[in-house]
N, C-alpha and C positions, 0 to 999 in steps of 0.2 A: 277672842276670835281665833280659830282654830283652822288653818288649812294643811290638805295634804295634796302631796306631789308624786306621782310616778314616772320615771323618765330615765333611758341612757343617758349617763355623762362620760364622753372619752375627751382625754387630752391629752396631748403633745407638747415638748417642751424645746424652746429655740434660745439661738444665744442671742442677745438683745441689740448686737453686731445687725438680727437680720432681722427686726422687727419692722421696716417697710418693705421688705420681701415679704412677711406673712400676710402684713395687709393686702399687699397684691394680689397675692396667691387665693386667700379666701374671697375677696372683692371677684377674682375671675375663674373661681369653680362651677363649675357645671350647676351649682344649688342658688349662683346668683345672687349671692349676700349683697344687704344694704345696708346702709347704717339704719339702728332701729329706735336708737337713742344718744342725748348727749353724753358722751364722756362723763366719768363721775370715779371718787375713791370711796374704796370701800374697806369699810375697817369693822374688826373682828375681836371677837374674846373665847378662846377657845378654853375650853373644861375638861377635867379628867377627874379620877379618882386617886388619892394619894401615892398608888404602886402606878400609876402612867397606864390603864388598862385599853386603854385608847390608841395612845402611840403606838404602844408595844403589838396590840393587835394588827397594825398598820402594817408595821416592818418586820411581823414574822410570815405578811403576807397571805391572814386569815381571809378568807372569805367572805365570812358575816360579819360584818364593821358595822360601829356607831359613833357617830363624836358629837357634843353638843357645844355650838357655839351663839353668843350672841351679837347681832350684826346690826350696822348701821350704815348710812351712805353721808357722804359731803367731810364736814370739820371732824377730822379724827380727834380734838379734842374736845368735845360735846355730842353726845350721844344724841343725836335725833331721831326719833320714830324709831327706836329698837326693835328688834325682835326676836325669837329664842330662834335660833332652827335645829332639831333633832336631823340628822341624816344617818340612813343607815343603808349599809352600799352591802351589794352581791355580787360579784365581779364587778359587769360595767352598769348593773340596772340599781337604779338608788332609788329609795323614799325619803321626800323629806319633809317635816314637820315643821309649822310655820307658827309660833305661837304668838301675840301679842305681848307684849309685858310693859305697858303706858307706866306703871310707877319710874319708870328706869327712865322716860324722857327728860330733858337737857340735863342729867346727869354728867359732870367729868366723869371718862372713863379711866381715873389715879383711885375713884374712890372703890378700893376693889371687896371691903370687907360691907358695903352696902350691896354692893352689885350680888354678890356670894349668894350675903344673906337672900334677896330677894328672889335669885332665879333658883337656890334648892327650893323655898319656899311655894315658888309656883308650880314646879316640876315633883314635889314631891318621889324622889325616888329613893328607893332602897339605900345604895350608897351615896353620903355625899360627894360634892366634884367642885373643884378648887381653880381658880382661874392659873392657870399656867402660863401663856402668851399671850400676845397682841398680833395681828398683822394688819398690813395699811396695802394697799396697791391703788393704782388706776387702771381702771378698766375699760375697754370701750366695746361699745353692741353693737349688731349683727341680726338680720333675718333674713331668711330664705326668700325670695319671691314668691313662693305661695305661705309665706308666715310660720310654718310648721315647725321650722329648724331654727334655733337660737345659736348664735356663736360669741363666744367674747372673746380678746385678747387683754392679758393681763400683763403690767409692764411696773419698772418704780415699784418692787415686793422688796417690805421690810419687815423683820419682826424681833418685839422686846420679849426678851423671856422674863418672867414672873416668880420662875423657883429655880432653883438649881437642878438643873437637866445635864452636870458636867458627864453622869455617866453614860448617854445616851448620845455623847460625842456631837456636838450642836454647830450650825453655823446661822451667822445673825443677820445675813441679809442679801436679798437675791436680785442683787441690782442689774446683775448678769446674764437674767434669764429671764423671758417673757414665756409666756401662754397661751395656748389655743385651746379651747375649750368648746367643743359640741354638744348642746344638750336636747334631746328632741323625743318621742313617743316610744315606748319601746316596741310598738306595731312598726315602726319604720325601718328599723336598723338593715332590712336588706336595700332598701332604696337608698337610705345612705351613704350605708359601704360601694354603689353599684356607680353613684354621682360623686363621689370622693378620689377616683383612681387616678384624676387628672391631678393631684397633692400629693408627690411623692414622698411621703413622712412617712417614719416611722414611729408606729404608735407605740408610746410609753406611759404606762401611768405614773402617773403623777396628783402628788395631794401638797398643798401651800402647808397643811398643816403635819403631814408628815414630814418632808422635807425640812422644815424645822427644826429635824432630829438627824438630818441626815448629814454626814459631813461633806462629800463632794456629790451635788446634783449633777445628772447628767443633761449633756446639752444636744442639741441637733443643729449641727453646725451649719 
């Protein structure tokens, strides 16, 4: 099974000092978030091709971006219900690619030369892409009162690197930093920006899996 996605994703980065301030803040914006689901961690395996064309496209600040990772929710050590996701971002407007990949179910995610094999195998692409990292966080949901607008906050970011990324000047865990995250139609984005002015943040992009490469993230104190 094969799904696609169209949708803005913006996000903002806090120091994890105010992480019951963000809750507040989004719980009392004018878009009247609710909880939309329970709390869950979400863990990751993120792909590149042997020169990092992923990252490197990330932090020169290109444009047209893609990275493929595969995702799962609950025990980050057993994979359950996996899935591929392709995402490929243009500014703030992203597609992303949902694919199923059932052979990989309760797989440990240590066995990484099965995993490899399997997802070039389903993907089929031009270049091979080699598992690089991990990341783990807990995340919690969010919707709008009329359902339209998704938000999450992301808290408890960790991640193991897989190859040597010394050149790319690394740091290994973002225990320091939580997440806002908007994701919603990209017909909406002026209603958004128009119900968001009561949240005086400053919007930064930010990606879990760039940052990865980055040595000091920035915070929003």
């Amino acid at each position: 099974m094969i799904n696609k996605i169209k949708r803005f994703e913006r996000k903002w980065i806090f120091n994890s000092n105010n992480y019951l301030i963000l809750i507040n803040a989004v719980i009392r914006s004018n878009l009247f978030f609710r909880n939309q689901y329970p709390q869950r961690k979400v863990n990751s395996i993120y792909f590149d091709t042997n020169n990092y064309t992923s990252i490197l496209q990330n932090l020169d600040g290109i444009s047209g971006k893609k990275k493929i990772r595969i995702r799962w929710y609950g025990d980050e050590k057993i994979m359950t219900d996996p899935a591929i996701e392709i995402k490929s971002k243009n500014g703030f407007e992203t597609k992303k690619e949902i694919i199923e990949i059932k052979e990989l179910n309760n797989i440990q995610p240590f066995n990484l030369d099965m995993i490899n094999e399997k997802l070039n195998a389903r993907l089929d692409l031009k270049k091979l892409v080699l598992p690089i990292l991990t990341t783990n966080y807990d995340r919690q949901y969010f919707v709008s009162f009329d359902g339209k607008i998704r938000a999450t906050v992301d808290y408890n970011l960790k991640s193991n690197f897989l190859k040597n990324l010394s050149q790319i000047n690394i740091i290994k865990n973002f225990k320091k930093i939580c997440i806002l995250e908007l994701k919603y139609p990209t017909s909406l984005d002026k209603y958004v920006r128009q119900n968001l002015k009561d949240i005086s943040l400053r919007l930064t992009k930010n990606s879990k899996f760039v940052n990865s490469a980055m040595e000091k993230p920035k915070f929003i104190e």
